[in-house]
N, C-alpha and C positions, 0 to 999 in steps of 0.2 A: 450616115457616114460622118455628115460635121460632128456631131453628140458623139461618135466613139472618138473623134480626132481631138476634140475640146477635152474630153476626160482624159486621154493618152498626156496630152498637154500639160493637163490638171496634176495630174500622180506625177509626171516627171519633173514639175515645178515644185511638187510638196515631197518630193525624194530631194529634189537639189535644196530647196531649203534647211531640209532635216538634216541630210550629208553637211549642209553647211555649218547648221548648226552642231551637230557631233565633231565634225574637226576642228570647230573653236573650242570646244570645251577640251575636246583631243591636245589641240596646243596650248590654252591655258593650262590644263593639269601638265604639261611637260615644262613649259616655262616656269611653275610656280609648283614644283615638288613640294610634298608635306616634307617637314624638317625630320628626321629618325634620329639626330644626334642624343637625345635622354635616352633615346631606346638603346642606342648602340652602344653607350657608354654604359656597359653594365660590369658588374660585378664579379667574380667567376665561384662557381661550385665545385669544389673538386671532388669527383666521386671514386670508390672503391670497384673490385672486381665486378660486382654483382649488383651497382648503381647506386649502392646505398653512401648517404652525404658522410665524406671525410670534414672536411672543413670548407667552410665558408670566407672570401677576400672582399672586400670593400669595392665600390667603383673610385674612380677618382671622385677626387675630396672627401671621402670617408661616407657619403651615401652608401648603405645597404640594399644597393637595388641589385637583386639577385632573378635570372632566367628563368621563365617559365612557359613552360605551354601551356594552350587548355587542354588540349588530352591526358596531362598530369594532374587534372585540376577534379577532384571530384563532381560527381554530377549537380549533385545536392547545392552545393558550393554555387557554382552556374546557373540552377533553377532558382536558390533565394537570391541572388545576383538580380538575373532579369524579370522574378518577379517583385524584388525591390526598388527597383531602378528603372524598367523599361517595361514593361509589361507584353511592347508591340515591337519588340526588338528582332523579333525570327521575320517579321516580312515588311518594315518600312525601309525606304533607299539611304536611310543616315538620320533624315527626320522626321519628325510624327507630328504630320498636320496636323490632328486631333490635339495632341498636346502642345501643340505652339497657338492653334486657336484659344485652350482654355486660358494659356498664360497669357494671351494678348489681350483676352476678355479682365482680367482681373487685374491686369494694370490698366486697362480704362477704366473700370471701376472704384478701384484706391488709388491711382496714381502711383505708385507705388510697385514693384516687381511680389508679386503674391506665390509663384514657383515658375522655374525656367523655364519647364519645358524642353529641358536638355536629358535626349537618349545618349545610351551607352557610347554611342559614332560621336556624339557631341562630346563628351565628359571624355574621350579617347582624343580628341585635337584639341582639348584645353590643358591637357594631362602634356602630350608631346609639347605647347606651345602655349605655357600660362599668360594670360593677359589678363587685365581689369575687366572684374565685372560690369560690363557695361553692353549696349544697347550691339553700337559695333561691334563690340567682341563676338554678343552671341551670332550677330552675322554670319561673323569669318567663319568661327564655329559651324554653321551649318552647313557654311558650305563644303569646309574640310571637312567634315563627314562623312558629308556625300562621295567626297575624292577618295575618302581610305576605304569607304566599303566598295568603289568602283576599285580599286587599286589592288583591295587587300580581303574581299569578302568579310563573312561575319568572322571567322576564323583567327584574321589579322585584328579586326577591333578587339575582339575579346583578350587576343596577347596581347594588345598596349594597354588596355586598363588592369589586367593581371599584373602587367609587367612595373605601372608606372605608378598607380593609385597609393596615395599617402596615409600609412599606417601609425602617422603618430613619430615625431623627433625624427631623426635620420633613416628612417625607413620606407619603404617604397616597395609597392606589390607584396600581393598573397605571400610570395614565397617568404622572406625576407618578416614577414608580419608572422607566420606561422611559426619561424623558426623561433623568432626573438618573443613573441608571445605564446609559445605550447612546445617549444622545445621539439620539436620535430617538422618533417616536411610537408607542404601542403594537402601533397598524394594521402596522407595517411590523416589528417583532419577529422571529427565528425562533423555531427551537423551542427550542435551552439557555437564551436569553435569557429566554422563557415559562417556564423549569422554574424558574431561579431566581425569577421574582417571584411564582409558587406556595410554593415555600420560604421565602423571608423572614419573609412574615409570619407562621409559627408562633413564633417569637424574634426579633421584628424588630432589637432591637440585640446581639444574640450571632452573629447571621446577616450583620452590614452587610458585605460584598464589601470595603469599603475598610479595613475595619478590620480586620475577621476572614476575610481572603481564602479560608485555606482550608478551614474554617468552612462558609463560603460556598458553597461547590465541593462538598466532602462531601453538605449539604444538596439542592444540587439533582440534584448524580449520582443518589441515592437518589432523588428523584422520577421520574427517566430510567428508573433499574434496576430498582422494581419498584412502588414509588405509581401512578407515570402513564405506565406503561409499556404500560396495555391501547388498541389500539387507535393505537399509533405504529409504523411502517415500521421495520423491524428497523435497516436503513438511515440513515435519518434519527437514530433515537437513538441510534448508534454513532457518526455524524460528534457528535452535541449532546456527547457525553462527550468530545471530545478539545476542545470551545473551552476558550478561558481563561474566568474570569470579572474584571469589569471591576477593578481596582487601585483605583479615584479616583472618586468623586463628582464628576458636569460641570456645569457653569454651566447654570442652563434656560435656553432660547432667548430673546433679546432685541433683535430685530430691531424697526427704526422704535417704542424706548421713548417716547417722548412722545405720538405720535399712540395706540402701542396705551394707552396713560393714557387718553388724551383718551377713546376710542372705549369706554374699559371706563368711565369714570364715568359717559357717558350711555346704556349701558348696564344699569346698575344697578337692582335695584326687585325688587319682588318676581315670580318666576317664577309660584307657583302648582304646589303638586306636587312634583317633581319639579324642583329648576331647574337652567337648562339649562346657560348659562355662557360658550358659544362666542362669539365676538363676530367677526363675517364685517368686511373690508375689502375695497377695491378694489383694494389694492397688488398688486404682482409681486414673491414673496419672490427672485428671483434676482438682478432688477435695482436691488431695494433693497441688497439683502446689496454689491452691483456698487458704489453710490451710498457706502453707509458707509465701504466701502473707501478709495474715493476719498477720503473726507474726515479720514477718520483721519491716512491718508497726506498731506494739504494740511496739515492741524491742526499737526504737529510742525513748518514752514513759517511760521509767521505768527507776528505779532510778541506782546509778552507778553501774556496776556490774551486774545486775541485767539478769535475763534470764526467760523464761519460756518454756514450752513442752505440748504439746497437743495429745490425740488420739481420733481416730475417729473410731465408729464398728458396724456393722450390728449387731442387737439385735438376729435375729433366728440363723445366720451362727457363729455369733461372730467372726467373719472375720474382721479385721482392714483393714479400708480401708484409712487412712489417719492420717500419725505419722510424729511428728514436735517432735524432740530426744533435743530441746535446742538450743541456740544461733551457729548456725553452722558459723557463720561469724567473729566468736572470735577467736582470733591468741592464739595458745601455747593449753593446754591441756583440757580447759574450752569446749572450742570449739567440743573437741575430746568426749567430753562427751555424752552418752546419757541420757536425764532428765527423762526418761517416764519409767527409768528403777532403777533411785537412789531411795533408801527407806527413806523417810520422814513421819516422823509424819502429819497425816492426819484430827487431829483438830475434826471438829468437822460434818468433814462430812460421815461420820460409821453411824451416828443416824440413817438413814433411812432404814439401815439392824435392828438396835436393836428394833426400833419400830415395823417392818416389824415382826419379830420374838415375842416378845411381845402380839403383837395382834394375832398371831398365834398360842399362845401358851397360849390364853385366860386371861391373865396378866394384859391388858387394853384392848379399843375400842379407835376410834377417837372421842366419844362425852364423855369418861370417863374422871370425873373433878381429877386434879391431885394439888399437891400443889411446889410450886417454892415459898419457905420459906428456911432462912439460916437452915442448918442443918452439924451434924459430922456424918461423915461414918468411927469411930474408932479414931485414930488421922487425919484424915484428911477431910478438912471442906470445900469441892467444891466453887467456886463462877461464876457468870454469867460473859462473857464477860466486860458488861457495868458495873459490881460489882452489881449492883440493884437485886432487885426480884422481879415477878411479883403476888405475892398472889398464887391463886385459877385460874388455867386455865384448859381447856382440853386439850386431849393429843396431838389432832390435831394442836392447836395454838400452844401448847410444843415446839411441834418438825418444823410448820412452823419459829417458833421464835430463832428456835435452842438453848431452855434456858437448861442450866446444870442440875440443881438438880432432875428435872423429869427424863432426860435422865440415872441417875447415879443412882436414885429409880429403874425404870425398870431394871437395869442392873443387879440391888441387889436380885431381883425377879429372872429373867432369869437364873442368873450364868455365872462367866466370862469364864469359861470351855466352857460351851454349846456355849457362842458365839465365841469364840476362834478356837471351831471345825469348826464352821460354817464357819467359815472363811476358814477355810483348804479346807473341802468341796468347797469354791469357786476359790479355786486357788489361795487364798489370806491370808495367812499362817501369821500371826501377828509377828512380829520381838521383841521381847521383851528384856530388858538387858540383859547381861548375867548373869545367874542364877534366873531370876528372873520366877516368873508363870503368868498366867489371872489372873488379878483383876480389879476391879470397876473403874479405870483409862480409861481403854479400853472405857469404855464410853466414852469417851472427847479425842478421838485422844491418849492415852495413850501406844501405840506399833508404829513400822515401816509398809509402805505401801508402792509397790511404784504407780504411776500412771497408768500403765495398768493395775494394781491388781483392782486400785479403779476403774476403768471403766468397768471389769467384773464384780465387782459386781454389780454396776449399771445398766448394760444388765440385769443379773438375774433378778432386781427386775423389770424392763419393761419387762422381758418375762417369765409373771408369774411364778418368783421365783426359776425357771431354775436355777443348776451350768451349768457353763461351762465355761473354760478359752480362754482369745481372743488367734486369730491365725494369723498371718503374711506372712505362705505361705499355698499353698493348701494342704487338706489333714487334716487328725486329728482328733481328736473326736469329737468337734463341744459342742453340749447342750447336760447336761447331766441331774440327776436327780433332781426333787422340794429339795430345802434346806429349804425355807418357802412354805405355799401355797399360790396359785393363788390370793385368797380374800385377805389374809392379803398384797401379794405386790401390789394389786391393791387400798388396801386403803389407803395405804403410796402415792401412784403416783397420787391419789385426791386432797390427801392436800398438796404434792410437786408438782400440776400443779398450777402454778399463774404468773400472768405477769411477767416479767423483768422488774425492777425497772427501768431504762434507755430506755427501746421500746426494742422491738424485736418481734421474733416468736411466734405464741400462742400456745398452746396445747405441753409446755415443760414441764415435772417434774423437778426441780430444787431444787440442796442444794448445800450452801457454807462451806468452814470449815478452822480456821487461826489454824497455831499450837503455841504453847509457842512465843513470842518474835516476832510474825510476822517473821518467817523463812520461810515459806511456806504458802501460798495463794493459796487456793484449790477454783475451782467450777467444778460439774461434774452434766450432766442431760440426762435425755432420753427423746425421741419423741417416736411415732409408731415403727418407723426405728429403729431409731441410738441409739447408746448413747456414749456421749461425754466427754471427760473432760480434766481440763485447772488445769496448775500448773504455779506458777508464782515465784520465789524468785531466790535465789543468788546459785550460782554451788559447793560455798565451803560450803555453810551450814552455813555463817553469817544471821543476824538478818537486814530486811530492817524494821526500824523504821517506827509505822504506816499502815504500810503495812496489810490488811486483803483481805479473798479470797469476799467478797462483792463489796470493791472497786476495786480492782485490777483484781479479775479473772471473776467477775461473766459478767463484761463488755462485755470480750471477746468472753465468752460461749454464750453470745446471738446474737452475730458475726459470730461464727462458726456456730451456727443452722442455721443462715438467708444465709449461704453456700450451705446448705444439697437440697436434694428434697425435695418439700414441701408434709406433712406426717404429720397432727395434729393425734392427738393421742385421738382415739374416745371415748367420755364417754356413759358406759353403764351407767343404774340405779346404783343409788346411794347405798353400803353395811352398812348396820347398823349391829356390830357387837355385839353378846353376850357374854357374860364374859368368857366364858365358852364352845370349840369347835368352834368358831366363825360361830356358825349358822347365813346363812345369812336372813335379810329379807328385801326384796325390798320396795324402798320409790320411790319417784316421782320424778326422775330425770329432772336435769337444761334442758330447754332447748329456745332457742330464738325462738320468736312466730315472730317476726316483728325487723326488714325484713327478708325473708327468701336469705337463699345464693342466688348469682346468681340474685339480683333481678336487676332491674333498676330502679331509683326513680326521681322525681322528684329537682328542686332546693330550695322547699320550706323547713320548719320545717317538722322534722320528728318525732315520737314518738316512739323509742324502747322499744319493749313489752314483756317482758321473762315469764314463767311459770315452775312450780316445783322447784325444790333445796331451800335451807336453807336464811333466810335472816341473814343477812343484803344483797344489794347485790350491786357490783361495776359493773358500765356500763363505756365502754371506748371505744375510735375508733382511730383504730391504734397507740394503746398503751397508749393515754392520756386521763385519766380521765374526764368524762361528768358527770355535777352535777344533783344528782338525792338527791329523800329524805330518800337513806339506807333503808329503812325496803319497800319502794313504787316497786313495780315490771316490772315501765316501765320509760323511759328520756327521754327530749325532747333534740333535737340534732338540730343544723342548720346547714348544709354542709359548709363549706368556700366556696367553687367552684365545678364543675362539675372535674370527676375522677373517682378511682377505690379507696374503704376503706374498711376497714376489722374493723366491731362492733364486740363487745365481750362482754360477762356480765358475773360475776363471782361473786357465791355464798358466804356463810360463810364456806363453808368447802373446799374451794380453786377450787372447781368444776367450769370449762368454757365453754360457747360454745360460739361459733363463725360462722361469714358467712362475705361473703367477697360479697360488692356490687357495682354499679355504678352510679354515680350522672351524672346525663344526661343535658346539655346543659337548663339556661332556655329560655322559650320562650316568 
């Protein structure tokens, strides 16, 4: 009984010891947290829909320390990792007896530090918290180790040397090293490319590839040959020794820089832990990269000064998938700008909301005859672009012609209230002077806009008359309530589908709009999908002489559709509307008899045949006009050569259809 009492005694003495000891070390690691400030201060990634890197932002002071996980981190990458560096890294507590014994043997024997003896836990609390190499140091080092793999598992050490390790000049971790040396992200790496950013950081600037190429090369062959050689396909690290290593330091990626701005400042705050850094978008990096191009190439095009901004948006999600903020390539503040967000006068492309409402609110139809005669609306006396009038037209030709005075009629009808709301309704809140209210200006571009404003509402009216405001990241409220009805945006988007005066896509609704002085050069359009729009003018708000959104923007907007997925925009029967409720009643819609899509013909003369819709009517093939006799309902056509063409024939009320066919070889 004393011997089981004395042992009882015994274990409860060597539990209170140990408890004791655990809650020191318990309160030392609370009293004395590892510091996470390099960690936290990182960088941000902006990524597209589908994860793939838009562009890359700096941390503060211009370090490239960019986010990473190890589960983004290839395996290969992590096997030559710890079999370069740590060999006993999967099961010592931070440090490796074994390898602190061999370094403490070979500085008693030289005097002298012969290798550290510092594992990945060590080289992870010298990376958060550099100090002199020195005796203390490797101390502290050890013992933080121990604290981050108690704190943070193997999981947490391996993100801090990913995250922190020095890849040469301003750069810091795999990600950040992969980008600016392989031009893509670490996820998608092989395996020489993995060997070298294992080697770098033991001498990050004796090692930089661009400087010390072969240097460079040396370094991580030796990782391939016999560092991190366990556990790699004979195979595989025979092909990794024959790559080159990279000559040149690449640009980090900077795909839609303003929006990824926008999306990293609000962003910003603190994480908590660990933070994270990625900053998700809705864009499409293919179609954006598609959109830049485009504008690069327009940019060298336009007169001094001169800049323009583009966005691109799915109709049902209202998701922007493709935003061009302005000449990002201009030095000093121009550059800094984003254009798709400045409020400009928007000229004269609003009509196809007033119209839209108008008809919806039984005010006109598209075959109601209107008059474009001078007129005063109090003191002040509208005039058409070209100063002319055009008599007696319908509303339809009105507003295809974009003439004033009908548009400033209806508006007199409508109320500039009602549409002023509607505007609000659409996210698109009118910027009027200060102190000023709605009135009949508002017609003809008369308030501020800016570019995404006017592109949701463009959505709306491609998706029957829907609010809803575009969206840049995921999340949000998307499409909200009708602000017009269905029939009436459906009948504005009949008489705004018509060719592109220069070729392009079929089955676009299109309007242009110049505001006062040629300041702003507007074209925005919907298809099925999208809807798009192009702003063209100067960043400080001068006047480019000459300048209209016809010549200047509407160019581009048929550049930017012939970008998109192809998506014509299908016409049901045609709405005859009544004065009144816009009761609808079905007529006999356009549509091409001969050839049918899809067909394959012949090299001889052809005769295309249409049926239903309004005469007069325009037949074309691939965009250029085939002479027919206007009121006749079929052309004769003769191929130039054998191919693929896209016929189209297009009514009096702007109604299309189209079929895309093949001229076959003759024989």
């Amino acid at each position: 009984m004393k011997g089981a009492a004395a042992m009882r005694r015994w274990l409860t003495g060597g539990l209170l010891v140990l408890g004791s000891g655990l809650g020191g070390l318990w309160a030392l690691d609370q009293a004395c947290p590892p510091d996470l400030s390099r960690l936290q201060a990182l960088g941000r990634v902006v990524v597209d829909r589908e994860g793939r890197v838009l562009s890359a932002l700096p941390a503060p002071g211009g370090v490239w320390r960019l986010p990473v996980e190890p589960g983004e981190v290839p395996a290969h990458l992590i096997d030559l990792l710890v079999a370069a560096e740590d060999r006993r890294f999967r099961w010592h507590p931070g440090v490796d007896p074994l390898a602190l014994a061999r370094a403490a043997g070979q500085w008693v024997r030289t005097g002298r530090v012969v290798s550290g003896g510092s594992t990945l836990s060590m080289q992870a609390a010298r990376l958060l918290e550099p100090r002199p190499r020195t005796l203390r140091s490797k101390a502290i080092e050890a013992l933080r180790a121990v604290q981050l793999e108690w704190r943070y598992g193997k999981a947490g050490v391996l993100r801090i040397w990913l995250t922190l390790a020095p890849m040469g000049g301003n750069l810091e971790g795999v990600q950040a090293g992969a980008l600016a040396w392989f031009g893509r992200p670490v996820e998608r790496i092989g395996v020489a490319e993995a060997a070298l950013l294992v080697a770098v950081p033991r001498r990050p600037e004796a090692l930089r590839p661009d400087r010390h190429a072969d240097a460079a090369r040396a370094a991580r062959d030796a990782v391939l040959r016999w560092r991190g050689a366990a556990g790699l396909p004979e195979a595989d690290r025979l092909a990794a020794l024959l790559e080159p290593v990279p000559s040149a330091r690449l640009r980090m990626p900077g795909l839609a820089p303003h929006l990824s701005r926008e999306v990293a400042r609000a962003a910003e705050g603190p994480a908590g832990g660990f933070a994270d850094g990625v900053v998700p978008t809705v864009l499409d990096a293919g179609l954006q990269r598609g959109m830049e191009t485009l504008a690069r190439d327009a940019l060298a095009g336009l007169p001094g000064r001169g800049s323009l901004a583009i966005v691109v948006a799915e109709l049902g999600t209202r998701e922007v998938r493709a935003l061009v903020g302005g000449d990002w390539l201009a030095e000093g503040r121009a550059g800094a700008l984003d254009l798709t967000r400045a409020v400009r006068s928007p000229g004269s492309a609003l009509k196809p909301l007033l119209y839209a409402m108008a008809f919806d609110r039984g005010l006109a139809r598209p075959d109601t005859v209107m008059e474009d005669l001078p007129r005063r609306f109090g003191d002040w006396a509208p005039e058409n672009f070209a100063r002319g009038f055009s008599g007696r037209v319908t509303a339809a030709s009105a507003l295809r012609q974009s003439l004033n005075l009908p548009a400033v009629t209806l508006m007199e009808g409508l109320g500039p209230i009602r549409f002023a709301s509607a505007m609000k309704a659409l996210e698109a809140p009118p910027r009027l002077p200060p102190g000023a209210g709605a009135a009949l200006p508002l017609a003809l571009g008369g308030a501020g806009i800016t570019l995404r404003e006017l592109v949701g509402v463009m959505a709306a009216l491609g998706d029957g008359g829907r609010a809803g405001g575009l969206r840049v990241v995921p999340g949000g409220a998307g499409r909200g309530d009708p602000v017009v009805g269905a029939p009436a945006a459906a009948a504005v988007a009949e008489i705004l589908t018509q060719p592109f005066p220069g070729g392009g896509p079929a089955g676009v609704a299109w309007k242009t709009g110049t505001s006062w002085g040629g300041r702003d050069a507007w074209a925005v359009g919907f298809d099925a999908r999208h809807a798009v729009g192009i702003w063209v003018g100067r960043p400080d708000g001068t006047a480019m002489p000459g300048a209209t959104g016809r010549d200047m923007a509407l160019p581009l907007l048929a550049r930017a559709f012939a970008l998109l997925p192809s998506a014509p925009r299908a016409q049901p029967p045609r709405v005859a509307m009544a004065s009144t409720g816009l009761a609808p009643t079905v007529v006999d819609g356009l549509r091409l008899l001969f050839p049918p899509s899809g067909a394959v013909i012949g090299a001889g003369a052809v005769t295309i045949r249409a049926a239903g819709g309004r005469r007069p009517f325009t037949f074309l093939v691939d965009g250029v006009p085939v002479a027919s006799g206007g009121a006749r309902r079929e052309a004769g056509w003769v191929p130039p050569g054998p191919g693929f063409y896209r016929v189209t024939v297009l009514d009096a009320s702007g109604v299309a259809a189209s079929a895309a066919v093949r001229v076959r070889e003759g024989e």
